[in-house]
C-alpha positions in Angstrom: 68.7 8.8 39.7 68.0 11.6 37.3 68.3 9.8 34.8 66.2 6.4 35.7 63.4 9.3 36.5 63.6 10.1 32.9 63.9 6.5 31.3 60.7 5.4 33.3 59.1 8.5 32.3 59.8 7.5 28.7 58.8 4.1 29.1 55.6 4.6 30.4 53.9 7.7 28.2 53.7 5.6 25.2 51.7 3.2 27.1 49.4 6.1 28.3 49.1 7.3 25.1 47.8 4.2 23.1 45.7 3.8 25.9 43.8 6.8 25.7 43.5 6.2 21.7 42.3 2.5 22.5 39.4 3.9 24.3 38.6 6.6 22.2 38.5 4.5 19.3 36.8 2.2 21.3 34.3 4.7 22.2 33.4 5.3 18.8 32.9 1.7 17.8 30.7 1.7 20.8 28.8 4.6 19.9 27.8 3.4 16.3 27.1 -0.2 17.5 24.5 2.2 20.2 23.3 4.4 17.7 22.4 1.4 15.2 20.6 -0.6 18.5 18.9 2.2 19.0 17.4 2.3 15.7 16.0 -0.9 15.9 14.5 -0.9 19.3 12.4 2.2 18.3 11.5 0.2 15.5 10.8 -2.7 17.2 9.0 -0.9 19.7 6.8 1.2 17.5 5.9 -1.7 15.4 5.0 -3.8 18.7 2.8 -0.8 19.6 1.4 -0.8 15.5 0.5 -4.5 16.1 -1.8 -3.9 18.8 -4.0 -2.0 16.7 -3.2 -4.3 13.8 -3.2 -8.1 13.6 0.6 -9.1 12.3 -1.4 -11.6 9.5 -3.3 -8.7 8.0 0.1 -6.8 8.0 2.4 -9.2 6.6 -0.4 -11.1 4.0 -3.0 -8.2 3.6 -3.6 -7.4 -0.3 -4.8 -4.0 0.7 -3.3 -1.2 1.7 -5.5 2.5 2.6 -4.2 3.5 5.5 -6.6 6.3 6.1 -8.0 6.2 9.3 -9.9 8.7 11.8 -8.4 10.3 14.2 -11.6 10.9 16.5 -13.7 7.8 17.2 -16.6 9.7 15.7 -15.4 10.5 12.2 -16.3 7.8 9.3 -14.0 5.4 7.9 -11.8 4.6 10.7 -10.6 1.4 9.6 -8.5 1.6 7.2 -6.4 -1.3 5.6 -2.8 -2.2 6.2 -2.1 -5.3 4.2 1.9 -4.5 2.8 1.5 -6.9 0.2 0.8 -4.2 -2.1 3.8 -2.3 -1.4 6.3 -5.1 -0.8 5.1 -6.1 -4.6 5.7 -2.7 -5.8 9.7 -2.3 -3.9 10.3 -5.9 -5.9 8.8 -4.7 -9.7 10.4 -1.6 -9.0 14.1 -2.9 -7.8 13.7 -5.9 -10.5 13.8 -3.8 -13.3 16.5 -1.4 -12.5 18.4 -4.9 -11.6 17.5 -5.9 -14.6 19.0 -2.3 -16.7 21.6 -1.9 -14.4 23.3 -5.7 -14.4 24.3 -5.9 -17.8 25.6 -2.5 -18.2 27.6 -2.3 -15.1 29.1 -5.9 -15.5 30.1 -4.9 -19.1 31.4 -2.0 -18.3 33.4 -3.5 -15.6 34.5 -6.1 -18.0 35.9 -3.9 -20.9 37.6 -1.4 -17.8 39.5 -4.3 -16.6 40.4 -6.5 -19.6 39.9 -4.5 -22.7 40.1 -0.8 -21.9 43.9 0.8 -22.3 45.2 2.9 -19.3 44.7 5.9 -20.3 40.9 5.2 -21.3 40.7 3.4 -18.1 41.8 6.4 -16.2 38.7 8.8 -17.9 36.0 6.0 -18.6 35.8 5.0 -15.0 36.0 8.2 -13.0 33.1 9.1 -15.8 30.6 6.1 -14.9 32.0 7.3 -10.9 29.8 10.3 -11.5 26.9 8.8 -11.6 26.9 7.7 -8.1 27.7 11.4 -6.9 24.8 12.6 -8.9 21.3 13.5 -5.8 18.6 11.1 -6.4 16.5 14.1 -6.6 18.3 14.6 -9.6 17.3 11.7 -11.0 13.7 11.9 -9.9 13.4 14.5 -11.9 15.1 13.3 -15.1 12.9 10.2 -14.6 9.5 12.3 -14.3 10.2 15.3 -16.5 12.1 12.9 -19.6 11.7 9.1 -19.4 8.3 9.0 -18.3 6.9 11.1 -21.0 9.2 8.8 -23.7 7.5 5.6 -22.2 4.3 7.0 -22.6 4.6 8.5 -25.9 6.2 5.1 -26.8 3.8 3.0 -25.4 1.1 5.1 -27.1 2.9 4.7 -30.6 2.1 1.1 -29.7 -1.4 1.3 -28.7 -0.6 0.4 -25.3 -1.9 2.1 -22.4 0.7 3.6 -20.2 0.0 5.9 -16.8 1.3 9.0 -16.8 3.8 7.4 -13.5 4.9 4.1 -14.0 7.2 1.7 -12.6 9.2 1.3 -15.8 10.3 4.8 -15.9 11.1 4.5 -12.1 12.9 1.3 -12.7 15.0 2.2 -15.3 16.4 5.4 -14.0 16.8 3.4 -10.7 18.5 1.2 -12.8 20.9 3.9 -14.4 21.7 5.2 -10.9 23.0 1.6 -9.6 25.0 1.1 -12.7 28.6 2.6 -11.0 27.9 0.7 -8.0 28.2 -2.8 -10.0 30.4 -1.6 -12.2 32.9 -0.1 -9.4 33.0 -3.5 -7.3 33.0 -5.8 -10.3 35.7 -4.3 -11.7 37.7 -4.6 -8.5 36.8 -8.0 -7.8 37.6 -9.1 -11.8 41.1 -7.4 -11.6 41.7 -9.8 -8.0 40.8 -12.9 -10.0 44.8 -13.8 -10.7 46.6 -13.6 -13.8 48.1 -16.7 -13.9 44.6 -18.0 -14.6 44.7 -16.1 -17.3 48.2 -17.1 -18.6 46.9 -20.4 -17.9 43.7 -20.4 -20.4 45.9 -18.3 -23.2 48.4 -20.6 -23.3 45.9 -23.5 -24.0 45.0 -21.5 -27.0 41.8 -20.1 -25.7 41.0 -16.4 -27.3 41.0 -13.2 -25.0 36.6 -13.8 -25.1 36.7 -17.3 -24.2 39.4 -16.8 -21.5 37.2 -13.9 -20.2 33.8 -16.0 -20.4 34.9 -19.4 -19.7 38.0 -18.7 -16.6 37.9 -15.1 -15.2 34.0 -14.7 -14.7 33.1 -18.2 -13.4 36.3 -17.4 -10.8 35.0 -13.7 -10.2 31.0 -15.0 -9.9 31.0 -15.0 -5.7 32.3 -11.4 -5.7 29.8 -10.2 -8.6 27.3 -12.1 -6.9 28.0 -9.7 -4.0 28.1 -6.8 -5.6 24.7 -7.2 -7.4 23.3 -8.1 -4.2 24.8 -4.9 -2.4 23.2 -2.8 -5.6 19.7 -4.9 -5.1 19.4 -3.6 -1.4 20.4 0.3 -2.6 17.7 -0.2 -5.5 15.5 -1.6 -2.2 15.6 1.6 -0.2 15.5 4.4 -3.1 12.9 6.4 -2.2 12.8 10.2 -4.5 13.5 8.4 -7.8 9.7 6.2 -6.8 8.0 8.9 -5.6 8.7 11.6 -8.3 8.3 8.6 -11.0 6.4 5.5 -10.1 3.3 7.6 -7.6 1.5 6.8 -4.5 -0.8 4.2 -5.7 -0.6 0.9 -3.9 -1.7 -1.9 -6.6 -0.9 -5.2 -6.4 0.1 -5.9 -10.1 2.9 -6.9 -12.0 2.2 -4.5 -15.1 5.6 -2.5 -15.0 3.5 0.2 -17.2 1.2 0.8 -14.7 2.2 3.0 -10.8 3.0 1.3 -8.3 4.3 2.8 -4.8 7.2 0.8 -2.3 7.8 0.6 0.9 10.1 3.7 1.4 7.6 5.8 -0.5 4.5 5.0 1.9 7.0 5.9 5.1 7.6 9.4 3.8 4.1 10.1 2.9 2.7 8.4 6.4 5.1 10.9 8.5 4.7 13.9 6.3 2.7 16.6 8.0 1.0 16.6 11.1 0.5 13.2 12.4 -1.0 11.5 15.3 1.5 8.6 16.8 -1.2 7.0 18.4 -3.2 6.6 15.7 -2.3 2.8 13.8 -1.4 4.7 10.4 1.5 6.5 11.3 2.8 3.7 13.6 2.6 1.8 10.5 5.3 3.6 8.9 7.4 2.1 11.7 6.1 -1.5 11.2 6.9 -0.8 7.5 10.5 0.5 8.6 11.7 -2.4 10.7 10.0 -4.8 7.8 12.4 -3.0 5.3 15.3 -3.0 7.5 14.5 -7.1 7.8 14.8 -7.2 4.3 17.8 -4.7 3.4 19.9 -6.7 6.6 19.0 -10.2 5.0 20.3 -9.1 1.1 23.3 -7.5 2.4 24.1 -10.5 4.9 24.2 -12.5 2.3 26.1 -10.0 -0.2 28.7 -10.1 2.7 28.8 -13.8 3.4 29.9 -14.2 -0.6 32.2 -11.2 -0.6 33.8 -12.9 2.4 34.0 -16.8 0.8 35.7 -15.2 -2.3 38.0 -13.3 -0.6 39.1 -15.8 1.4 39.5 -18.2 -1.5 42.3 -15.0 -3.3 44.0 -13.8 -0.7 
């Protein structure tokens, strides 16, 4: 009897046990899919409460954007203008041309680490690039004011061109310079899963190490490096010190990369810095510019992950 006591005793603790870790994992699941829900509905509601002050045309296809309003009905100039136009064409100059530094030298880099680079240089070159992404974007705001800025405009008055003293050139490229190990660390994985019997394949047809690289392994690692330069356009997206150290406040609604240009991340900080009144329709707008930026982040890295996903599925 003793000894059926025991057996069932046995028997039935394990079960307990992964019980109790089922629901604590469970919990936890729970309590990130809560935590992100409840992000959005204070967005959502915020921006609901923004767009009772504000019309959702003038928001979403304003060309103007002052947000400087009065607090008291009677101070002067309590209007203020909230067209994001402005500030969504400043986030895309901006993220363009750090895309635009950051894509060729991450998907080089990635190519040489996985078909040309030898072990050991493998084992240095890529922890090195690595750093980068460990480096604070404060860091890099300040590299990008105190030492690129100044070259551009030294540069660009070498020229005789006429380049602000913030610009979203110097912004961009040190955006671009900060986004490089992020391309270069996925591309690299997803070239090294493209399999080597393709490769074996395209030598043995008598194509050279180039053309087997160029004409087989990219075209069959293109979904995943699509992915990966979408993930890195969505970080570039929501970089907010490198703008606001290097590329200024000034909402203009230009394409001139020499000239500043503000984003959307940069007006939320400076709309809830200080003292603010959350009734008043500029610092609710900072939420209706928060859900409009999660819209757009959620939308590029949908799609990022929708690729990823196809291309794995076609490897594994």
């Amino acid at each position: 009897m003793a000894d059926l006591s025991l057996n069932l005793t046995k028997s039935v603790r394990p079960k307990w046990l992964d019980r109790v870790v089922y629901l604590v994992l469970a919990a936890a699941a729970a309590t990130a899919i809560l935590v992100t829900g409840g992000i959005v509905l204070s967005l959502i509601f915020e921006t609901l409460r923004f767009l009772e002050k504000v019309p959702l045309s003038d928001f979403l296809f304003g060309l103007e954007w002052s947000p400087q309003t009065a607090i008291r009905a009677d101070q002067v100039g309590a209007a203020g203008s909230f067209g994001a136009i402005p500030l969504i064409n400043g986030t895309l100059l901006i993220s363009a041309i750090a895309m635009l530094v950051a894509t060729p030298l991450g998907l080089t880099s990635a190519i040489y680490l996985s078909e040309y680079a030898s072990k050991s240089a493998r084992d240095w070159i890529k922890p090195a690039l690595e750093i980068l992404a460990g480096i604070p974007t404060v860091v890099y705001g300040f590299f990008a004011a105190l030492t690129v800025a100044p070259f551009i405009r030294w540069t660009g008055g070498e020229m005789g061109l006429e380049v602000a003293s913030e610009s979203a050139l110097a912004a961009g490229i040190v955006m671009g310079i900060m986004i490089v190990p992020l391309i270069s660390s996925l591309s690299d994985d997803v070239i090294n899963a493209v399999p080597q019997s393709l490769r074996d394949a395209s030598l043995g047809l008598g194509a050279t190490r180039s053309e087997t690289i160029r004409k087989a392994v990219l075209p069959a690692a293109l979904p995943g490096i699509s992915g990966s330069l979408l993930l890195a356009a969505s970080r570039a997206i929501g970089e907010t010190m490198i703008v606001l150290m290097a590329a200024g406040l000034a909402a203009r609604l230009t394409v001139n990369p020499l000239e500043a240009v503000t984003t959307i991340t940069v007006q939320i900080v400076a709309l809830l810095t200080g003292d603010q009144e959350f009734d008043s329709a500029k610092t609710l707008s900072a939420f209706a510019l928060g859900l409009l930026l999660f819209i757009l982040t959620l939308a590029l890295n949908t799609i990022a992950l929708g690729i990823v996903r196809k291309y794995r599925e076609q490897y594994d």
